[in-house]
C-alpha positions in Angstrom: 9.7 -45.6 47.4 10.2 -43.3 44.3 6.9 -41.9 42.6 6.0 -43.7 39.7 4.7 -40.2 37.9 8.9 -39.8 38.3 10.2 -43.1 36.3 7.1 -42.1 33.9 8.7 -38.3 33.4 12.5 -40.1 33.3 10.9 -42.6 30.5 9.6 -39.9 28.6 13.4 -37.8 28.7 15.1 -41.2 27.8 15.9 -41.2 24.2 15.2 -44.8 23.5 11.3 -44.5 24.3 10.7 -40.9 24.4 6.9 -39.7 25.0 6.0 -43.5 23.6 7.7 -45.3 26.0 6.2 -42.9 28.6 2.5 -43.5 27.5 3.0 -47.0 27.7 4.0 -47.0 31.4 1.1 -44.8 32.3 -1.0 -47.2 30.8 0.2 -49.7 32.7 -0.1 -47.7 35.6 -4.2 -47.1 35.0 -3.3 -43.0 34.8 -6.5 -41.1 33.9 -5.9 -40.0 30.4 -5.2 -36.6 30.7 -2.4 -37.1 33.3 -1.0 -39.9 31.1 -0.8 -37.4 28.3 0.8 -34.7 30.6 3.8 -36.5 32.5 4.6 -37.9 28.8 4.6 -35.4 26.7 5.8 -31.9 28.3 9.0 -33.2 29.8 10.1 -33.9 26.1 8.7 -30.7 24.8 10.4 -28.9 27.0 13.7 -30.7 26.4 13.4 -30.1 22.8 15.0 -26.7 22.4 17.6 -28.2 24.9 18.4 -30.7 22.3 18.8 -28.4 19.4 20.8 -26.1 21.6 23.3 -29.2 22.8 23.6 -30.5 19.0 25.4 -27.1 18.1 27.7 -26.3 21.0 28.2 -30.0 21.9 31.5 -30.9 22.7 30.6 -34.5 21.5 33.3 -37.3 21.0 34.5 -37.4 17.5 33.8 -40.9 17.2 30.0 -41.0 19.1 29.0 -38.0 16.5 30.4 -40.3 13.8 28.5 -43.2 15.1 25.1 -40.7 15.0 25.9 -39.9 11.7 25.9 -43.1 10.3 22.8 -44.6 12.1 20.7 -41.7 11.0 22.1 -41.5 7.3 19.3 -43.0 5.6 16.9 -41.2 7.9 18.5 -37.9 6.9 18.6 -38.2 3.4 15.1 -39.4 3.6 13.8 -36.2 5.6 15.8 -33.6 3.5 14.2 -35.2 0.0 10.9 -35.1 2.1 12.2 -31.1 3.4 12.9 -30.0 0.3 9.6 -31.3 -1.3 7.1 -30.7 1.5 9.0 -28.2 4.0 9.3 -27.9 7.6 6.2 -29.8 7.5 8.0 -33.2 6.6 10.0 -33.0 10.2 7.2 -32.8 12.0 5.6 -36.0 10.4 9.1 -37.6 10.9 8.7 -36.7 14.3 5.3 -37.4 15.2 5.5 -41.0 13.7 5.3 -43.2 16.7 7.9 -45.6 15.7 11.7 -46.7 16.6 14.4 -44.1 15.6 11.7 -41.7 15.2 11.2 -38.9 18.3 12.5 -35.4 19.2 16.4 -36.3 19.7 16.4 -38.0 16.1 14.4 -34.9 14.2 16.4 -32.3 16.5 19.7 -33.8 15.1 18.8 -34.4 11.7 17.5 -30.5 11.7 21.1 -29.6 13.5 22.8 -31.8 10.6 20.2 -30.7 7.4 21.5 -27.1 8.6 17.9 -26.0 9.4 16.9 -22.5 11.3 16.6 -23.6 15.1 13.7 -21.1 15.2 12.0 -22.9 12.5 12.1 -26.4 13.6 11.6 -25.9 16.8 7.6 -25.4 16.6 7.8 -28.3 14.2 9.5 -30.8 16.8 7.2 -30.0 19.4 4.2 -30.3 17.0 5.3 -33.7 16.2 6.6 -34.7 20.1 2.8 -33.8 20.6 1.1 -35.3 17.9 3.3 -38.8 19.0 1.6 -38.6 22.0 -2.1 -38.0 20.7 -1.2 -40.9 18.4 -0.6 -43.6 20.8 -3.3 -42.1 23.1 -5.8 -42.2 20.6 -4.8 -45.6 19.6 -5.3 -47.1 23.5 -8.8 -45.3 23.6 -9.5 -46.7 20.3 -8.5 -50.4 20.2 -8.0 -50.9 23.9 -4.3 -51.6 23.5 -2.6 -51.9 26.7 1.0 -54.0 27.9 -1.7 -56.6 29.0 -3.0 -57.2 25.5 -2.5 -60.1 24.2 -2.0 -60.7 20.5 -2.6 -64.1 19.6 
């Protein structure tokens, strides 16, 4: 049998659920806080400058570059207004914002396609990747929220 701490560091690399998705399964699990924190959050810090790294020399197919262009479009626009105004402080918001389409891979190739310095938004994506985590963290030791809460 595989270790669970091993689908919980694979969940946190995947870029559908990130550090979030990660958190969630630790829950789940009953991990002490700390460790929950831990297994989701350094696999994805550590993949960050990874990520910046494969967005510049990445051989990617035309047409899936194409199709990242186009779902992030509105994202991008929306974080270089918010660059502009606010600075590298405005990726790491985008980043930290526990939400869908939000997450390291997203602001790492935004940065790669705003032409940002890789040395400056590194810090700032793993600033946010971290903050996401402290985010939904806080908000399970807040308000109790767990896969086994029920909403109605």
């Amino acid at each position: 049998m595989v270790n669970p701490y091993l689908y919980q560091v694979i969940l946190s690399l995947s870029p559908v659920s990130e550090n979030r998705g990660a958190l969630l399964l630790g829950f789940l699990l009953k991990e002490p806080s700390l460790l929950n924190f831990l297994l989701s959050t350094i696999p994805i810090v550590l993949l960050a400058p990874i990520l910046l790294l494969f967005w510049e020399k990445s051989s990617i197919a035309p047409w899936i570059r194409r199709i990242l262009e186009i779902r992030t479009k509105t994202k991008r626009e929306k974080v270089r207004r918010a660059i502009e105004k606010y600075g590298y402080l405005a990726l790491l918001v985008f980043v930290a914002i526990p939400s869908p389409g939000t997450g390291v891979y997203t602001g790492s190739f935004i940065a790669k396609a705003l032409g940002l310095e890789d040395k400056k938004a590194l810090p700032y994506l793993i600033l946010g990747a971290v903050f996401s985590s402290l985010i939904v963290l806080a908000l399970r030791l807040l308000f109790g929220i767990t896969l086994e809460t029920k909403l109605l």
